[in-house]
N, C-alpha and C positions, 0 to 999 in steps of 0.2 A: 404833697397832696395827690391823692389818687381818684382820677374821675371813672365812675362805670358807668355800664347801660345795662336797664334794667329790658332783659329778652322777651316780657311781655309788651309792655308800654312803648318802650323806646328810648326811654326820659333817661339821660343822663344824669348823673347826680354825684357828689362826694360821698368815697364808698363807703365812711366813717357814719354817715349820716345814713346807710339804707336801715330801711324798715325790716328787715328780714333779709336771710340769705340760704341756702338750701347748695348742699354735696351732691354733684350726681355724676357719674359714671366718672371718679374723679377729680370732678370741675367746680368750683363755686362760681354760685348765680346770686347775685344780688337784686335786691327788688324795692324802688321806691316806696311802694302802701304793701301793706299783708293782704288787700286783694290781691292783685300782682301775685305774690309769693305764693297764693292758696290757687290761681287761678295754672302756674306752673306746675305747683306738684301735682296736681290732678292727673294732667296731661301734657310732660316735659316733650314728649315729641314732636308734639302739636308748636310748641312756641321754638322748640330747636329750630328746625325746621324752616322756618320763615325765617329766624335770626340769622343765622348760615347763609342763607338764602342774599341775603342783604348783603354779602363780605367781609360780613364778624369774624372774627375770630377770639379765644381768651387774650391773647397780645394787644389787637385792635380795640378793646373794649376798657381796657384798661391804661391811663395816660399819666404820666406823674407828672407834676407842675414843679419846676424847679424855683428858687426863691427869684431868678431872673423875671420869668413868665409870668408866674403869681403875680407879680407888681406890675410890670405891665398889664397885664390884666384887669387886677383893682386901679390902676390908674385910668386906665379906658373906660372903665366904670362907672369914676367919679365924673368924667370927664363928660359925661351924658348926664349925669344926673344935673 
């Protein structure tokens, strides 16, 4: 499993699940809502910028869950529910 962050929002999410995604200067950006999406391509600098800004990078933004984690994970889940 692969979690992103979407550069406008912030919101984390599995990147199977984003609502849109956009190419830019070789990089794909994923985006929670198609707001989000419509609100970057307008003005990709405008949201670079601040996301950069933050420590992001495309490595940082992207985390794969191994079958180990994952279950830890959903167990610590259940374990509050």
């Amino acid at each position: 499993m692969v979690v992103v962050k979407d550069p406008v929002c912030g919101m984390v999410f599995v990147k199977e699940d984003a609502a849109g995604q956009t190419l830019y200067n070789g990089e794909t950006y994923y985006f929670c809502a198609p707001s989000c999406k419509k609100s970057f391509d307008s003005d990709p600098q405008k949201y670079l910028a601040s996301f950069n800004d933050k420590g992001s990078s495309k490595e940082s933004n992207e985390i794969n869950f191994g079958e180990d984690e994952r279950n830890e994970k959903d167990n610590s889940l259940r374990e509050h529910n």
